[in-house]
Steps between C-alpha positions, in 0.01 A plus 500: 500500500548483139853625489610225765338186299678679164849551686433168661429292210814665325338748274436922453276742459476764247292789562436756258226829554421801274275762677135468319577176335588255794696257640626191344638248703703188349643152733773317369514182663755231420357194296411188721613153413320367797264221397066573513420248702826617792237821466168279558653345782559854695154562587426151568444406874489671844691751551703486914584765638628543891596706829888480443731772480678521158806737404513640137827612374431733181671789361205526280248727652223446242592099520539502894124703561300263257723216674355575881151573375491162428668352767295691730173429352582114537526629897840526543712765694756642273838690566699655217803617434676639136847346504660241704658679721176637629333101564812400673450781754150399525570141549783625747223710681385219719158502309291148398591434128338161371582579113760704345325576188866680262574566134813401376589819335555771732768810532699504819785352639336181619355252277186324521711183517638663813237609623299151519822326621518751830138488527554114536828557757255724756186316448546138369095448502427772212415413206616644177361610146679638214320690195670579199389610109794282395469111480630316760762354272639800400522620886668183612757514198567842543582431929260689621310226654633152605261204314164369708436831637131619533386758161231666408543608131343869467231592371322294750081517592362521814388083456925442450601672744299348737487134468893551485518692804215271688692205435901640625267570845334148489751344469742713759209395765542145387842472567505666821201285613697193411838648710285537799338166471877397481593658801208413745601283803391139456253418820507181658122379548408475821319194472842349480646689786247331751535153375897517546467630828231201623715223367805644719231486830414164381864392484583635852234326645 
């Protein structure tokens, strides 16, 4: 658990034993230029969980265990897969995916980029999350991403991770509510229907 929120937040370990003296352990994380009160505002709140089914994409395994503990303590069902090659197969599989949950970073011959953008092709209803330890500016600039994509900058808390996710699903569920509102017959009101039909038997008369 430790060595994923170390590797996670961008840091290492140093571990150094002598037999009858003991161990000495040292983190190195990276210094933070994130503002107190962005901290403050983490714990704040509910936190939502839900029942959907999210996909995490990690070559990580420290990052991509501490990733679905979380997820699945908020009550969601998690698949996995290490590179993207591996969540395109699961998508492919036929299997209910609400979330593809994918670093940017990964080795392979497919890209994340990829990856979301044939995720999209077979299932245009998915939504999809990008993480990253590099600012999104940096990503987009580099092409790795294209701009207004979804990303959640690593390390990221339980509380981040998810309000972000919650509210990709909300508001998936609010745009498909509004398509099939959209799409509903319009019904004539009956009412109507029999007043038309006694002027006509006046009219005959």
């Amino acid at each position: 658990m430790v060595y994923g929120f170390v590797k996670q937040s961008g840091g290492h370990i140093n571990i150094y034993s002598e037999e009858g003296s003991g161990t000495t352990v040292r983190i190195y994380l990276p210094r933070s230029m994130q503002a107190e009160d962005m901290l403050a505002e983490e714990t704040a709140g509910d936190i939502a969980g839900g029942n959907e089914t999210v996909l995490v994409v990690e070559d990580d395994d420290a990052v991509r265990d501490i990733t679905i503990s979380m997820l699945v303590d908020l009550g969601y069902t998690v698949l996995k897969a290490r590179d993207a090659d591996s969540g395109l197969a699961i998508i492919e599989s036929g299997v209910s995916i609400d979330l593809l949950f994918t670093d940017v970073v990964m080795p392979g011959r497919l890209k994340s980029s990829e990856l979301a953008r044939k995720a999209k092709e077979r299932r245009p209803d998915i939504e999809v999350l990008f993480t990253s330890g590099y600012t999104e500016n940096s990503i987009v600039h580099g092409g790795r991403l294209d701009p207004g994509v979804n990303l959640l900058s690593k390390p990221y808390g339980r509380e981040t991770l998810a309000r972000k996710i919650r509210m990709l699903l909300d508001k998936a569920k609010e745009r498909q509510s509004s398509s099939e509102g959209a799409k509903a017959p319009q019904q004539t009101p009956a009412r109507t229907s029999s007043i038309r039909v006694l002027t006509l038997l006046k009219m005959k008369r």
